[in-house]
Steps between C-alpha positions, in 0.01 A plus 500: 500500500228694740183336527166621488392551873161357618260785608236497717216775580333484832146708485421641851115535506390414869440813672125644537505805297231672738665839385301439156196465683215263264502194777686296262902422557609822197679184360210327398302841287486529231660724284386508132452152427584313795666472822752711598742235602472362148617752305902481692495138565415462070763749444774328697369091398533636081917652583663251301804532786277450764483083563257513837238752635391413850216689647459573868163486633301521843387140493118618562514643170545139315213502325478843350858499403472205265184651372722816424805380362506315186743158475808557340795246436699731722312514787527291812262431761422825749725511824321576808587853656590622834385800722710750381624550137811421603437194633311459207798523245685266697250191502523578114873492513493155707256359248684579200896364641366162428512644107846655599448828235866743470242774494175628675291789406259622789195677372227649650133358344382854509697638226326432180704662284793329533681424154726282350716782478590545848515163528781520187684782731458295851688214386756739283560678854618113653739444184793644703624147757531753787180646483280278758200734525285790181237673531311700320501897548378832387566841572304678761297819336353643796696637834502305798493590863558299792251600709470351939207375671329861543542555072765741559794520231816355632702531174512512114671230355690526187297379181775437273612221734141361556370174293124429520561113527250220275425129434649299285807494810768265353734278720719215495343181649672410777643807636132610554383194627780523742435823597081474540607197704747672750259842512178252639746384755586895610276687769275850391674387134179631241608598158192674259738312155752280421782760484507556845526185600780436287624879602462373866724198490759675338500463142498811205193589314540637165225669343373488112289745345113427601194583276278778610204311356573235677253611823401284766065523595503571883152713488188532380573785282791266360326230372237799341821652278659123447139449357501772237862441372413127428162562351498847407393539139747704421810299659320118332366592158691265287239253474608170336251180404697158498309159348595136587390158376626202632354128411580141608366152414335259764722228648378203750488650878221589741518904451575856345588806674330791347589859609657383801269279614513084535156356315481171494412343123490111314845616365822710554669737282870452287712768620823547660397708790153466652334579176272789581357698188389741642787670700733393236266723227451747743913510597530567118288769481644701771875450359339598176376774649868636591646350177712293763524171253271146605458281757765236304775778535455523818416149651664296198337144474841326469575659860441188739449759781157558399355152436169469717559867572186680557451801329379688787885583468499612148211693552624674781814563261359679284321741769858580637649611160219731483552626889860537432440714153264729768170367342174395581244189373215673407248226412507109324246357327544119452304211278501155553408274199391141600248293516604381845555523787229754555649860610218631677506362831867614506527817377482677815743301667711582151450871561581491828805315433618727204446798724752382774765427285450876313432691805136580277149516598266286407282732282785536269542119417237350276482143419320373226424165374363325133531168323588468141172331394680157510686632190858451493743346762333664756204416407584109502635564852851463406597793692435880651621807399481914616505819430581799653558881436621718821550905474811637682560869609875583518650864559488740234514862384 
C-alpha cells in the first residue's frame, strides 16, 4: 500500500523588490485587503496536502512579516534568508530536513494568484517515482529574439519549443536539497529558479501546464493591474454577509482573552480552547459568509489537538478558505455582551489584533460593547457572549 507523502511548501519572500518602486519590500503591499505575501502563503497553509509552509524572510523584516501574515496551524516559524535567492531557498531547504517532507514546492511570495489548482497539478506532475523535479509552464505568445550587448538580433528561437516557466516549482525533498547543497559549493554557479539548479546537477525537469493568471508583481504598473483584478467591481461583486454568536460561562481563573487579546478578570472562562467570543463569533460569520459549515466542523471539540488552542488559528482559518475561493473580507462588525470585564480600554488593541490575523485595516473592524442590564446569565456574571456579522466579496459574473 502507497502512503500519503508529507509535503512541504517553502515561500521565498526575501529579496527587495526595488523594481516595484513604493520604498516598501513589494512583499509587504498591499494588494486588496492585505499584504501581498499573505494572499500565497494563505493559499498554500489551507491545501489540505500541504502539511508545512515555511516562509523565507530577510531577518530585518521580523517585525513586519508577523504583522503581515496571519497564524495558521500550518505554518512554522520564518527561516532567515541569504544574499541571493538561491541561497535563500537553500537555508529554507536546511530548515525544513529536520521535518524530512517527500515533497517541496518552491514559490515565489510575489505571485498572488496562485491556486489550489496548480497546486492539484504540481503534485500530479511528481506522481510518476522517476520524476525528481515539475514545474509549471505556459506557452510563449510573443516572438523572442536573442539579442548581444549592442541590442542587435542574434537569432529567433523557435516558440513552439519555448515554456514561460512559474512558481509553484515542485521537487522531491532530498534530491533538491542535495543538489542546492552541491551548487553553493560550485564557483560562478547562480541559478534565477529551482529548475536550473536541479537542470545543472544533472537531473530531468518535466514541465506541467502553468496558469496564465498566475502573474508574478515585479513593477509598479504590476501591482496597479493585480489591484484591479482583486478589487475590481466587476471581477468581486458577489457580496456575501456571514453572522456568528458564540457564548461561554465563567469558570475560576485570573483572565479572558477577548478578540485576541489577554485581559486579566476575577474569573476565567469554560471552554476547550482559549475561550475567546469574539473571534470564535466572528470565525462563524466569515464561514457563514462562504456557506463553508461552523467552527465545530472544522476544529471539532472532541479533537484533543485543539485544547488550550487559541483561536487566533481558527480565525486565521477561516480568512484562508476565503483567500483560497479568490475572495476578499470586506468589513466585521462585532458585539460583546457582558457586564465585565470592561471592553473599552481594549478595543483598540482588539482591532489591531483582528486586523493582523485578516490582513484588514483597522477602519473596517468595529468593536462594540453592552451589558444585559443584569438580566439573565450574563447579567448575573455567569458568563460573556458575542456577536458578529462580516461581509465577504468573492468573484462573480
Amino acid at each position: 500500500m502507497t502512503s500519503t507523502p508529507i509535503v512541504a511548501a517553502l515561500i521565498v519572500a526575501a529579496g527587495r523588490g526595488t523594481r516595484a518602486g513604493h520604498g516598501l519590500p513589494k512583499q509587504y503591499r498591499h494588494v486588496g485587503t492585505r499584504p501581498l505575501i499573505a494572499h500565497s502563503v494563505a493559499i498554500f497553509a489551507d491545501h489540505p496536502a500541504v502539511s508545512t509552509v515555511r516562509v523565507v524572510i530577510e531577518p530585518a523584516d521580523s517585525d513586519i512579516y508577523h504583522r503581515s501574515v496571519p497564524a495558521s496551524a500550518a505554518l512554522g516559524a520564518p527561516v532567515a534568508g541569504g544574499a541571493t535567492r538561491q541561497a535563500s531557498v537553500r537555508a529554507g531547504l536546511e530548515a525544513l530536513a529536520a521535518e524530512a517532507p517527500d515533497l517541496v514546492l518552491i514559490h515565489d511570495a510575489a505571485r498572488p494568484f496562485v491556486s489550489h489548482a496548480i497546486i492539484d497539478r504540481a503534485l500530479a506532475a511528481l506522481g510518476d517515482p522517476a520524476v525528481l523535479a515539475a514545474v509549471p509552464g505556459t506557452p510563449v505568445v510573443d516572438t523572442v529574439k536573442s539579442v548581444d550587448a549592442d541590442e542587435t538580433v542574434t537569432g529567433t528561437p523557435a516558440r513552439a519549443a519555448l515554456r514561460a516557466i512559474q512558481t509553484p516549482q515542485a521537487f522531491r525533498f532530498l534530491p533538491l536539497l542535495d543538489a542546492h547543497r552541491q551548487a553553493a559549493a560550485a564557483v560562478d554557479f547562480v541559478a534565477t529558479d529551482d529548475a536550473a539548479v536541479m537542470e545543472w546537477a544533472g537531473h530531468a525537469v518535466r514541465v506541467f501546464a502553468g496558469d496564465p493568471a498566475n502573474v508574478k508583481l515585479t513593477y509598479a504598473q504590476d501591482f496597479a493591474a493585480a489591484e484591479r483584478l482583486m478589487t475590481g467591481h466587476a471581477a468581486m461583486n458577489d457580496v456575501r454577509i456571514g453572522q456568528g454568536y458564540d457564548v461561554h460561562a465563567f469558570c475560576p481563573g485570573d483572565h479572558v482573552w477577548l478578540g485576541g487579546v489577554r485581559i486579566d478578570h476575577d474569573c476565567g472562562v469554560l471552554a476547550h480552547s482559549d475561550g475567546d467570543v469574539v473571534l470564535h463569533a466572528l470565525t462563524d460569520a466569515l464561514l457563514g459568509a462562504i456557506s463553508d459549515g461552523d467552527i465545530g466542523s472544522h476544529f471539532p471539540p472532541s479533537d484533543p489537538q485543539w485544547r488550550d488552542a487559541s483561536s487566533d488559528l481558527f480565525l486565521a482559518h477561516a480568512g484562508a478558505r476565503i483567500a483560497a475561493l479568490g475572495g476578499q473580507v470586506g468589513n466585521v462588525d462585532i458585539t460583546i455582551v457582558a457586564e465585565a470585564p470592561k471592553v473599552g480600554p481594549h478595543r483598540d488593541a482588539m482591532r489591531a489584533r483582528i486586523g493582523a490575523i485578516l490582513g484588514l485595516a483597522p477602519e473596517r473592524i468595529a468593536i462594540k460593547a453592552t451589558t444585559s442590564e443584569k438580566m439573565g446569565f450574563i447579567g448575573r456574571r455567569e458568563g460573556l457572549a458575542a456577536l458578529a456579522v462580516a461581509t465577504v466579496r468573492l468573484p462573480g459574473e
